[in-house]
Structures are given as C-alpha cells and as structure tokens.
mmCIF file of the N, C-alpha and C atoms, coordinates in Angstrom:
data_MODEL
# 
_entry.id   MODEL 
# 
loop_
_atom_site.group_PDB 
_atom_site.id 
_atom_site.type_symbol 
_atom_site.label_atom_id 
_atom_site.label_alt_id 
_atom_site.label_comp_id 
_atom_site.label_asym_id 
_atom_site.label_entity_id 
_atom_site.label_seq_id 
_atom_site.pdbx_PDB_ins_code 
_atom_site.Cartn_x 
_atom_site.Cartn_y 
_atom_site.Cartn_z 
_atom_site.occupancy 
_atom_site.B_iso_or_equiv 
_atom_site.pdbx_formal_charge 
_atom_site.auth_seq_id 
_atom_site.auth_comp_id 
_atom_site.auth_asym_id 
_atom_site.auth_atom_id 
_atom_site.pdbx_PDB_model_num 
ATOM 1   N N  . UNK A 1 1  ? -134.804 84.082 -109.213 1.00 0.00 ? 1  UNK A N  1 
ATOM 2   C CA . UNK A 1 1  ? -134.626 84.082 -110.648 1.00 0.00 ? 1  UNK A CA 1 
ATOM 3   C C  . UNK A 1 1  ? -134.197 85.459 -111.170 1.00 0.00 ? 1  UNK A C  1 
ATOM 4   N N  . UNK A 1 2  ? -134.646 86.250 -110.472 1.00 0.00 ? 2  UNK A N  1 
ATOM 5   C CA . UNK A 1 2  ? -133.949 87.855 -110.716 1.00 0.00 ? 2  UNK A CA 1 
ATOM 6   C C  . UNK A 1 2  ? -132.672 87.810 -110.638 1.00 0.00 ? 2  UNK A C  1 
ATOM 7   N N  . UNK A 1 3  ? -131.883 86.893 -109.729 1.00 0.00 ? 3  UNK A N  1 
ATOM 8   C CA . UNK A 1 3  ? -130.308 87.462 -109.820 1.00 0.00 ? 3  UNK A CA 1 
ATOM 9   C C  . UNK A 1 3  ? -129.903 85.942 -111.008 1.00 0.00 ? 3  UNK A C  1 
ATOM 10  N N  . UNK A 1 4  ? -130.685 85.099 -111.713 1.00 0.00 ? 4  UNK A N  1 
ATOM 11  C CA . UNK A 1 4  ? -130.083 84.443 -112.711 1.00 0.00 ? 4  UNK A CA 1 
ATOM 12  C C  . UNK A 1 4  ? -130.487 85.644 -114.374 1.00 0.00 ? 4  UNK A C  1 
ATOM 13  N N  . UNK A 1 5  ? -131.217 86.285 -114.159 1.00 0.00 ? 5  UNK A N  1 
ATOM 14  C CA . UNK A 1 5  ? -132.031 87.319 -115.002 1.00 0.00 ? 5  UNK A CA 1 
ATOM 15  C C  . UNK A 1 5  ? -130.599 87.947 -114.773 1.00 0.00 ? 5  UNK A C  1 
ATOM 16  N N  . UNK A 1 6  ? -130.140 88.767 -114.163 1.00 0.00 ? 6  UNK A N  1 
ATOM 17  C CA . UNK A 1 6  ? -129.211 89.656 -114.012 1.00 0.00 ? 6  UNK A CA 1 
ATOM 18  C C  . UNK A 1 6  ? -127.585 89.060 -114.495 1.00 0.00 ? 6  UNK A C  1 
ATOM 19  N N  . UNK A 1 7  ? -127.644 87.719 -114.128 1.00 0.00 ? 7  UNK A N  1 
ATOM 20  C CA . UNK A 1 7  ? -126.351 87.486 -114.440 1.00 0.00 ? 7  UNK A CA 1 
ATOM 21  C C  . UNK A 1 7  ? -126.296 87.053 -115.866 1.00 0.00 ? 7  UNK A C  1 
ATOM 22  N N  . UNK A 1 8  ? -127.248 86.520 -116.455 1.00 0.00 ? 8  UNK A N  1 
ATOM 23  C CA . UNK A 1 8  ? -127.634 87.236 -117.864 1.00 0.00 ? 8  UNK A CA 1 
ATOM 24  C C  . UNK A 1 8  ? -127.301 88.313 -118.635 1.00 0.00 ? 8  UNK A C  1 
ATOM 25  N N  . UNK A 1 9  ? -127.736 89.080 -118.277 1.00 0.00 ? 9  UNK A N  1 
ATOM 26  C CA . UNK A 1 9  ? -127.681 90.442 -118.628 1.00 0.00 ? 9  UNK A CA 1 
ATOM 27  C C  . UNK A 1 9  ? -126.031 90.828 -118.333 1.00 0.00 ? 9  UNK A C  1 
ATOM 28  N N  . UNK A 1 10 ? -125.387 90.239 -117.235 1.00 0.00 ? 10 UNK A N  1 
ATOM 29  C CA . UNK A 1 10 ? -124.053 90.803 -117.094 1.00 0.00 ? 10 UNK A CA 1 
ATOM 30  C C  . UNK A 1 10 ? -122.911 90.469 -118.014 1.00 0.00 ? 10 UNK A C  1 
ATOM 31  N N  . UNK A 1 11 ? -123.144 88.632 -118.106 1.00 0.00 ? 11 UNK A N  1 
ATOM 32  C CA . UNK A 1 11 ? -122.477 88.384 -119.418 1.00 0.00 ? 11 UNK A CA 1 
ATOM 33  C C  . UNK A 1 11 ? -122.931 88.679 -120.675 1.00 0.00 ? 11 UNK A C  1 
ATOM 34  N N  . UNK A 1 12 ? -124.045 88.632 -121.304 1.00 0.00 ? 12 UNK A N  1 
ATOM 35  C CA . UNK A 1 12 ? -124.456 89.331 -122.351 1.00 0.00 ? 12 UNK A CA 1 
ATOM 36  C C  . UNK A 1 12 ? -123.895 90.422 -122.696 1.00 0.00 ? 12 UNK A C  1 
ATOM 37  N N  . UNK A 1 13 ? -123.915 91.585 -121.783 1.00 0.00 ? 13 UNK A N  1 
ATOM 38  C CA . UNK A 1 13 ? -123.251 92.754 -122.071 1.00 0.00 ? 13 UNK A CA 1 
ATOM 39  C C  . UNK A 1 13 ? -121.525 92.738 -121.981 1.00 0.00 ? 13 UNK A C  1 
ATOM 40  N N  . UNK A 1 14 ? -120.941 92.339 -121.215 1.00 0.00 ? 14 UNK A N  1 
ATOM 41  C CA . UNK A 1 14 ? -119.570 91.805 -121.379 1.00 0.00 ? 14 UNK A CA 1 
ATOM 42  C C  . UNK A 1 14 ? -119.095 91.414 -122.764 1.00 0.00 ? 14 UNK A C  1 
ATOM 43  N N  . UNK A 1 15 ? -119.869 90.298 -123.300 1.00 0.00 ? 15 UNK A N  1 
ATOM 44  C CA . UNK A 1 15 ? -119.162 89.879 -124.840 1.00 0.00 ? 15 UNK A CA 1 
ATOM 45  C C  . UNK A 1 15 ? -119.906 91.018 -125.552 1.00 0.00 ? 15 UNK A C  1 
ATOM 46  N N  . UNK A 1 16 ? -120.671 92.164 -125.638 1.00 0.00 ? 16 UNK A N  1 
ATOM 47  C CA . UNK A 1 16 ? -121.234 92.987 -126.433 1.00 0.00 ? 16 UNK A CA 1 
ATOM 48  C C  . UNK A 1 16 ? -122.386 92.317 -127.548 1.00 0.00 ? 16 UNK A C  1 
ATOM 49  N N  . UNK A 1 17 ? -122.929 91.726 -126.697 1.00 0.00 ? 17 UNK A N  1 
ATOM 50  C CA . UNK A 1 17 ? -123.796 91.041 -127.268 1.00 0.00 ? 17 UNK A CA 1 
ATOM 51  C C  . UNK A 1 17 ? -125.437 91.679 -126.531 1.00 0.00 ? 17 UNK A C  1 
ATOM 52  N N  . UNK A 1 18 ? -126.372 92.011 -127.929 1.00 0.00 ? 18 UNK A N  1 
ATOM 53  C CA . UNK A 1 18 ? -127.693 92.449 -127.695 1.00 0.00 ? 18 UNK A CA 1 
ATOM 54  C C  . UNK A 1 18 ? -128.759 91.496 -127.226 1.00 0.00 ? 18 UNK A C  1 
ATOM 55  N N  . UNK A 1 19 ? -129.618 91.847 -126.396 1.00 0.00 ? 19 UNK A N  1 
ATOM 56  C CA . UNK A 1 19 ? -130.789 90.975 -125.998 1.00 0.00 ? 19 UNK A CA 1 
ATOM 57  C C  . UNK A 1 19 ? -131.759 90.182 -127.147 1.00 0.00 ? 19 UNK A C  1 
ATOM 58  N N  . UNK A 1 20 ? -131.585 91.096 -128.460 1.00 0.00 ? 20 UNK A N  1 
ATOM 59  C CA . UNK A 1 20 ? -132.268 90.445 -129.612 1.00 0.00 ? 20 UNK A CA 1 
ATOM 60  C C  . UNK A 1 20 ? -131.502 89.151 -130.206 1.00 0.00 ? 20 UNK A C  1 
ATOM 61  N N  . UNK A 1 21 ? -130.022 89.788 -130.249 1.00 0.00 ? 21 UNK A N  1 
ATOM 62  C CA . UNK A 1 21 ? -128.667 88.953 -130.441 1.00 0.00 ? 21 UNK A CA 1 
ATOM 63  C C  . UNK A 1 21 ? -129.177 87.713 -129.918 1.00 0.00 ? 21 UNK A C  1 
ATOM 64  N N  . UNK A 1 22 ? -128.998 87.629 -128.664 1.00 0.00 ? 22 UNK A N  1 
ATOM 65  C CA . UNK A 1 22 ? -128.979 86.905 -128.088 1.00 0.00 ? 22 UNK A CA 1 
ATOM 66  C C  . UNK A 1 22 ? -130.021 85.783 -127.886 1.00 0.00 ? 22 UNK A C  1 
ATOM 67  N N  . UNK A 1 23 ? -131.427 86.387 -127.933 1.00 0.00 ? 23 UNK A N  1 
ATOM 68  C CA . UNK A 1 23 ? -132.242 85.506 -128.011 1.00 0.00 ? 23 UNK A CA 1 
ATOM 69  C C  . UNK A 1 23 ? -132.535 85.080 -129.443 1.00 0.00 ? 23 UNK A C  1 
ATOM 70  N N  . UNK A 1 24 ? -132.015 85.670 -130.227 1.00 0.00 ? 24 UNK A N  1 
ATOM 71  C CA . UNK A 1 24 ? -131.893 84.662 -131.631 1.00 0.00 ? 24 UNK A CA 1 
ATOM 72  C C  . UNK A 1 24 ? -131.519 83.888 -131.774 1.00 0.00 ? 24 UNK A C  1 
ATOM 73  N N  . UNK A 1 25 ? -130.331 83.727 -130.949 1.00 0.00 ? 25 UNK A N  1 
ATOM 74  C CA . UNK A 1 25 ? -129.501 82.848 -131.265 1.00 0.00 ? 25 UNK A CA 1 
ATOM 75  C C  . UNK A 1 25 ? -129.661 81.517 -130.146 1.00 0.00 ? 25 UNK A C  1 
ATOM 76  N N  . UNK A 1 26 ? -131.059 81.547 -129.478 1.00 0.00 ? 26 UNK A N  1 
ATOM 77  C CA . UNK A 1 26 ? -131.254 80.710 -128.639 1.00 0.00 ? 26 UNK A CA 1 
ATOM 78  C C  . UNK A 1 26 ? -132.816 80.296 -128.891 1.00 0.00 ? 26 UNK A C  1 
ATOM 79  N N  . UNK A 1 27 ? -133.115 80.956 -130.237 1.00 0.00 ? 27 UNK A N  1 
ATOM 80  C CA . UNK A 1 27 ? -134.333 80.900 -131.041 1.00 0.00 ? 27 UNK A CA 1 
ATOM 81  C C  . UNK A 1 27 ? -135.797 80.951 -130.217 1.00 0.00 ? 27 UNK A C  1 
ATOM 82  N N  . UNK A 1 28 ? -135.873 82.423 -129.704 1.00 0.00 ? 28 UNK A N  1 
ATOM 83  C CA . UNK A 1 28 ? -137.220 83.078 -128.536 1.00 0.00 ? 28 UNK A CA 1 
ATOM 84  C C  . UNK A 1 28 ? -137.081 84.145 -129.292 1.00 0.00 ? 28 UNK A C  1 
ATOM 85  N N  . UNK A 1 29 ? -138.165 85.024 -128.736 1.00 0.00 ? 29 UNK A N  1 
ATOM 86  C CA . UNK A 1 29 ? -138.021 86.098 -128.910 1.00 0.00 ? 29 UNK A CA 1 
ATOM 87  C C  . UNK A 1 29 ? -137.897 87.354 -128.399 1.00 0.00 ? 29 UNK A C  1 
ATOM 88  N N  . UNK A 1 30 ? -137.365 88.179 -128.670 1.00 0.00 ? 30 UNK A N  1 
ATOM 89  C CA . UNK A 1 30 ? -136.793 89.131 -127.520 1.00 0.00 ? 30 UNK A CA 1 
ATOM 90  C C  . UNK A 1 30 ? -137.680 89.705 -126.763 1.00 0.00 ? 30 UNK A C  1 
ATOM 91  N N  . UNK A 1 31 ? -139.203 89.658 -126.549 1.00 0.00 ? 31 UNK A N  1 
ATOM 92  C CA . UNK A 1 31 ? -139.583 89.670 -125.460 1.00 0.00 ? 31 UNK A CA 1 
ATOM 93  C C  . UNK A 1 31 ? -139.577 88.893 -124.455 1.00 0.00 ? 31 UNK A C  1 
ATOM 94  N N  . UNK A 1 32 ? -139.189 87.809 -124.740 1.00 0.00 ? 32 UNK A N  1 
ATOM 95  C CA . UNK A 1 32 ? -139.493 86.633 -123.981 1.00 0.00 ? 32 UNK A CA 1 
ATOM 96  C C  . UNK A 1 32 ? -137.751 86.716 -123.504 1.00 0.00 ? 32 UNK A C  1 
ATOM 97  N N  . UNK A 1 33 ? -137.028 87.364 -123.879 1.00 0.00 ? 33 UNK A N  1 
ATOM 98  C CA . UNK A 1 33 ? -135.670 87.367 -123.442 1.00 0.00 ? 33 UNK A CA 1 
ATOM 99  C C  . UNK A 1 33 ? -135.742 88.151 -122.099 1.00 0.00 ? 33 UNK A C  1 
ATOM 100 N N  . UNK A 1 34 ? -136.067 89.439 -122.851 1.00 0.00 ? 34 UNK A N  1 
ATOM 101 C CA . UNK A 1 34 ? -136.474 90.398 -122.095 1.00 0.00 ? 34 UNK A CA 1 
ATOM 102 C C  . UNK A 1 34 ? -137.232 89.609 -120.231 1.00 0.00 ? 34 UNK A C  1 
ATOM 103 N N  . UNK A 1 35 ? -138.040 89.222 -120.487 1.00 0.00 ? 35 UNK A N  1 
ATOM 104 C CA . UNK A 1 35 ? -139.048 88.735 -119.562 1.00 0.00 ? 35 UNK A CA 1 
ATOM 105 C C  . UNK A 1 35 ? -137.659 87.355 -118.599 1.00 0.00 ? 35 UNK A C  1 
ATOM 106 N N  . UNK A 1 36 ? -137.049 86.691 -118.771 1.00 0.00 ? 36 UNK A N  1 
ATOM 107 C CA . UNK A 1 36 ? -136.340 85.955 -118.774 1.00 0.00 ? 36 UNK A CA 1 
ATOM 108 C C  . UNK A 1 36 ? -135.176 86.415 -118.100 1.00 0.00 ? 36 UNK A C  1 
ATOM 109 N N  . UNK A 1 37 ? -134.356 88.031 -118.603 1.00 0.00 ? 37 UNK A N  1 
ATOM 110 C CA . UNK A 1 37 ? -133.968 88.621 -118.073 1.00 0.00 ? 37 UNK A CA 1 
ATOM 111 C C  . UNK A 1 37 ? -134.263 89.871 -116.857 1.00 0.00 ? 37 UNK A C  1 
ATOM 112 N N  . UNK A 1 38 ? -135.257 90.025 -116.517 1.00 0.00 ? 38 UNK A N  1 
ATOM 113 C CA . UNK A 1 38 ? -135.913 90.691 -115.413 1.00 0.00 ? 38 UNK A CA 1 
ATOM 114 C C  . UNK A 1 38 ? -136.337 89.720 -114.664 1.00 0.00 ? 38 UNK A C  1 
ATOM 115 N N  . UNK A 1 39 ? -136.923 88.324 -114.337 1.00 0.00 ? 39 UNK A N  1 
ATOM 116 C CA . UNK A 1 39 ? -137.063 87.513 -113.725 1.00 0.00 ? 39 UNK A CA 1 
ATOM 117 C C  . UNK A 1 39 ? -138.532 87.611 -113.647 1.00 0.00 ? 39 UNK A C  1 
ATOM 118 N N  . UNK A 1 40 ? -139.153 87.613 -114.768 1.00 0.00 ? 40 UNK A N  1 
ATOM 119 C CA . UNK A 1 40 ? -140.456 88.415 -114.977 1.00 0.00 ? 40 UNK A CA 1 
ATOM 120 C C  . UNK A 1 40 ? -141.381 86.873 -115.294 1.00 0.00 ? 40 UNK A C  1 
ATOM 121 N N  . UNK A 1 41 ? -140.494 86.115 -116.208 1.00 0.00 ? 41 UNK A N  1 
ATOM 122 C CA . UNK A 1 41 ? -141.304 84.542 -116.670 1.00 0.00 ? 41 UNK A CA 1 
ATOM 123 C C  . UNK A 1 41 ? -140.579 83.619 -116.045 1.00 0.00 ? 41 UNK A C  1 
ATOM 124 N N  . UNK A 1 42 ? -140.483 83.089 -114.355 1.00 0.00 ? 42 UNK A N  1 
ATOM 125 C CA . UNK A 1 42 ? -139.945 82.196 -114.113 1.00 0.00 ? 42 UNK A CA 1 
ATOM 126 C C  . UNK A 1 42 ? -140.607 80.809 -114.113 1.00 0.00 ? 42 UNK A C  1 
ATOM 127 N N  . UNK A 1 43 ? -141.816 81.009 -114.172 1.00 0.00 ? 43 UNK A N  1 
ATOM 128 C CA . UNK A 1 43 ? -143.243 80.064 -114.300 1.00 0.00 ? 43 UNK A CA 1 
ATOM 129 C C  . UNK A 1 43 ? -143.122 79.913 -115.938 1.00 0.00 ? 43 UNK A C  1 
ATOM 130 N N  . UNK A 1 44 ? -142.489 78.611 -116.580 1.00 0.00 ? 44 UNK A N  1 
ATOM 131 C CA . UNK A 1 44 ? -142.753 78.428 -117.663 1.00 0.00 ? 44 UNK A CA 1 
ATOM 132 C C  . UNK A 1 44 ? -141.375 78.665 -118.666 1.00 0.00 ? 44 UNK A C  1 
ATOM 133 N N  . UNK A 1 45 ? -140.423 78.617 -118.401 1.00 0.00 ? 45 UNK A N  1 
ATOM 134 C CA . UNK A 1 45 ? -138.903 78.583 -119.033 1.00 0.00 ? 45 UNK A CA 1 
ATOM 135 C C  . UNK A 1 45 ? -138.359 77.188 -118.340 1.00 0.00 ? 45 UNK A C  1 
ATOM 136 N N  . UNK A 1 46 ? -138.366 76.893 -119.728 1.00 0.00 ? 46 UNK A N  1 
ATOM 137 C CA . UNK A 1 46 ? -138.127 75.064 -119.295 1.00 0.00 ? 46 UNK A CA 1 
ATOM 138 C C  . UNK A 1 46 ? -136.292 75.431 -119.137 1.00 0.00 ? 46 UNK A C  1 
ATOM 139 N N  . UNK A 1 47 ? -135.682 74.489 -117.977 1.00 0.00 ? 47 UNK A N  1 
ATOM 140 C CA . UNK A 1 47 ? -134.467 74.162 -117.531 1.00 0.00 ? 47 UNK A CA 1 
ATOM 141 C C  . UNK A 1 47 ? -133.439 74.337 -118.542 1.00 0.00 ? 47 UNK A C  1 
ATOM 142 N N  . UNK A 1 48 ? -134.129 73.624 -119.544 1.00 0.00 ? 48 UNK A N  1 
ATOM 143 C CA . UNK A 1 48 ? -133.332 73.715 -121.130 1.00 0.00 ? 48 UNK A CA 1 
ATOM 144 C C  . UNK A 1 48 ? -133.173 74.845 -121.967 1.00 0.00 ? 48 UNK A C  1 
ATOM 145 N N  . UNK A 1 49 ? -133.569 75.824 -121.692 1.00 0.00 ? 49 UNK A N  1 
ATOM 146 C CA . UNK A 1 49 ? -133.763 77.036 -121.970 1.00 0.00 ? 49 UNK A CA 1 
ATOM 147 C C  . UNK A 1 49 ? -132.113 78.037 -121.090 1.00 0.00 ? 49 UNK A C  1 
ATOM 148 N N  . UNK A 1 50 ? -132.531 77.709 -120.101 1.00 0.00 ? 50 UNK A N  1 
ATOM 149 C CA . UNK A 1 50 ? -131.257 78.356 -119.501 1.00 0.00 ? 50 UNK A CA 1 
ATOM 150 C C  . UNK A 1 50 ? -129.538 77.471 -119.829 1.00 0.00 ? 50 UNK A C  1 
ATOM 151 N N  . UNK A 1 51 ? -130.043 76.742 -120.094 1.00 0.00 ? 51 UNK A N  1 
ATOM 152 C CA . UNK A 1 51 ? -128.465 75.809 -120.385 1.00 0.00 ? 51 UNK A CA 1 
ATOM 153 C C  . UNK A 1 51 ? -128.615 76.645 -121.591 1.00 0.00 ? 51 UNK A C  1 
ATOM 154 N N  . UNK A 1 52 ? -129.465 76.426 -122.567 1.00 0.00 ? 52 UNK A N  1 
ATOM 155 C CA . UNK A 1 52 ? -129.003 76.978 -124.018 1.00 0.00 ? 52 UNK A CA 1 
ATOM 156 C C  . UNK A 1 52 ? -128.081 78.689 -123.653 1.00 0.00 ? 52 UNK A C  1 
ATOM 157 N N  . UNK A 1 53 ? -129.173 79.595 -122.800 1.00 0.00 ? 53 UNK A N  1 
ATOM 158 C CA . UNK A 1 53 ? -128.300 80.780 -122.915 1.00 0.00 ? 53 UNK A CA 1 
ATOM 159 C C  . UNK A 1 53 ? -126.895 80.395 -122.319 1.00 0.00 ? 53 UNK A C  1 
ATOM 160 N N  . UNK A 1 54 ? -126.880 79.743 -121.467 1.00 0.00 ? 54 UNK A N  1 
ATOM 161 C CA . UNK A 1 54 ? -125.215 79.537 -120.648 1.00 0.00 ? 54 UNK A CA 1 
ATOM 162 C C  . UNK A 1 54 ? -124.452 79.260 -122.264 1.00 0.00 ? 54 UNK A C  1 
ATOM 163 N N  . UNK A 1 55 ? -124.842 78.308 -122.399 1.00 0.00 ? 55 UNK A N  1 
ATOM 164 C CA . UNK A 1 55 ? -123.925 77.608 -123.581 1.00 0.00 ? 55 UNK A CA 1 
ATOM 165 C C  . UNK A 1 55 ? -123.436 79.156 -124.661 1.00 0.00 ? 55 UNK A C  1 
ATOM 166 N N  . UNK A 1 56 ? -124.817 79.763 -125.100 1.00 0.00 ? 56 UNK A N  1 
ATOM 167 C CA . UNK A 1 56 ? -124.643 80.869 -126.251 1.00 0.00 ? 56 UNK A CA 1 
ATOM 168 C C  . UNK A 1 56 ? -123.553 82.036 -125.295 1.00 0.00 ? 56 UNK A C  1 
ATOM 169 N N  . UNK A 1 57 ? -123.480 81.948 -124.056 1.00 0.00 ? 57 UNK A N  1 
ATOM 170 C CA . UNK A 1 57 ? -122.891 83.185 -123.546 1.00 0.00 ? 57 UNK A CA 1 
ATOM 171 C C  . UNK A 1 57 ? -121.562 82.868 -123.236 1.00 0.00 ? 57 UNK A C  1 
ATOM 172 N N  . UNK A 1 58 ? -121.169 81.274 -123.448 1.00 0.00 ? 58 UNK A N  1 
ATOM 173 C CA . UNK A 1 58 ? -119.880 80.877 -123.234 1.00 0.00 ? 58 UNK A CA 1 
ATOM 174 C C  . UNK A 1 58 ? -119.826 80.442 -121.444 1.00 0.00 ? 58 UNK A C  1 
ATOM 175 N N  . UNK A 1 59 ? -120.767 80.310 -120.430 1.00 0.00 ? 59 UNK A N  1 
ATOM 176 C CA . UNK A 1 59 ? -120.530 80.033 -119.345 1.00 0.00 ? 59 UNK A CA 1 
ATOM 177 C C  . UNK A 1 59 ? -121.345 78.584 -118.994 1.00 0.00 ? 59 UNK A C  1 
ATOM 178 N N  . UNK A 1 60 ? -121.451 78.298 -117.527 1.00 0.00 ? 60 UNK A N  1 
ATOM 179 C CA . UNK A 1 60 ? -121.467 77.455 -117.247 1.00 0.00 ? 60 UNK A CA 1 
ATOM 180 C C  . UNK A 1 60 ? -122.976 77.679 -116.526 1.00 0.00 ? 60 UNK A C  1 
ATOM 181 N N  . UNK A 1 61 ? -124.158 76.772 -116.185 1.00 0.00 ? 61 UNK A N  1 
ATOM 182 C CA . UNK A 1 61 ? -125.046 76.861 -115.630 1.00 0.00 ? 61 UNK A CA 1 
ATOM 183 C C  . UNK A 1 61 ? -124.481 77.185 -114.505 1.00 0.00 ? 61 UNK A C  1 
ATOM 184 N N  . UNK A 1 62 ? -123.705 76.850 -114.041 1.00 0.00 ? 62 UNK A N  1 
ATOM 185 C CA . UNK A 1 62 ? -123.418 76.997 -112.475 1.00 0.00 ? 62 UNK A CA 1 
ATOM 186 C C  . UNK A 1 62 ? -123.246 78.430 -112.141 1.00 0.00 ? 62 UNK A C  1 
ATOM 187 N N  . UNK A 1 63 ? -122.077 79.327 -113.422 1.00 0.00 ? 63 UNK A N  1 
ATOM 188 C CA . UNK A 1 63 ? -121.983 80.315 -113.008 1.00 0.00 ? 63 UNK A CA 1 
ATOM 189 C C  . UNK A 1 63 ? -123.250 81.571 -113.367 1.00 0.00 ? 63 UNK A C  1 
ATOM 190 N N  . UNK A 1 64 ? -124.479 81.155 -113.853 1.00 0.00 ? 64 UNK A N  1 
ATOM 191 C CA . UNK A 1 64 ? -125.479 82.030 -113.400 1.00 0.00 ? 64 UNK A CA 1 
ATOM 192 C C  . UNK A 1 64 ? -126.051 81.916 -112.752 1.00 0.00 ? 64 UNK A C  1 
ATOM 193 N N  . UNK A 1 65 ? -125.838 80.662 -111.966 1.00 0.00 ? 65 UNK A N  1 
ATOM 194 C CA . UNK A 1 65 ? -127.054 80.247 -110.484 1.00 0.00 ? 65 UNK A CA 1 
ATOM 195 C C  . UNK A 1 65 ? -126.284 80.534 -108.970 1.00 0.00 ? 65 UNK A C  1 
ATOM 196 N N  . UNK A 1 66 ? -125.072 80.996 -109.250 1.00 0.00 ? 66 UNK A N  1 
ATOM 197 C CA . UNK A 1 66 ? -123.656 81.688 -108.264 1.00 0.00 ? 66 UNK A CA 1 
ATOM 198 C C  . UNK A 1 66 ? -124.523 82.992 -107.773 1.00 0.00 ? 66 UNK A C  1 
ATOM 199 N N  . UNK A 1 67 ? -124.522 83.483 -106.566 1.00 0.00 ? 67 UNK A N  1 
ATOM 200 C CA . UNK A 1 67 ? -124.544 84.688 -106.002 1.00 0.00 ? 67 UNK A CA 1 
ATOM 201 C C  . UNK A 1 67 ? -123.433 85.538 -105.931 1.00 0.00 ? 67 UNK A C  1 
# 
C-alpha cells in the first residue's frame, strides 16, 4: 500500500494539486490523506475510497496499483 500511497502523491503533485486540495475534494481529511498517502491506514480505507482519489486525480485504479 506504500507504493499505491506514493503513486498518489506522484500524480497529485504532477497536476499541482495539495494534499488538503485533494482530500477535500474526496471529502476526508487531510490527515487521513496524509495517512493514506504514506501507507500508514491500510486497515480501514474502504476500496471506494481509492477509486474516488483515481477518479479526482484523473487516472485509472489500475494505474496506482502498477509498479
């Protein structure tokens, strides 16, 4: 879950988009982004949660679960 945390963080920063940004707009809160992006809360981020960021970041589930 650390390298889906990371690929997070890679597109996020690409469109210049902030971690607060971002989890606003996927309605959490930026600790819980935070945590989400370090691979810190993988126990307890429902499936639906990660489609939403794919969707807000413009990609595809597939391409954050890619090595």
């Amino acid at each position: 879950m650390k390298r889906m945390g990371a690929k997070i963080v890679y597109y996020r920063k690409l469109q210049g988009v902030t971690q607060s940004q971002l989890a606003e707009k996927v309605s959490i809160s930026p600790s819980y982004m935070s945590k989400i992006e370090r691979g810190a809360s993988v126990q307890g981020v429902p499936f639906t949660m990660y489609l939403k960021i794919a969707k807000e970041l413009g990609v595809t589930l597939d391409d954050l679960l890619k090595g």
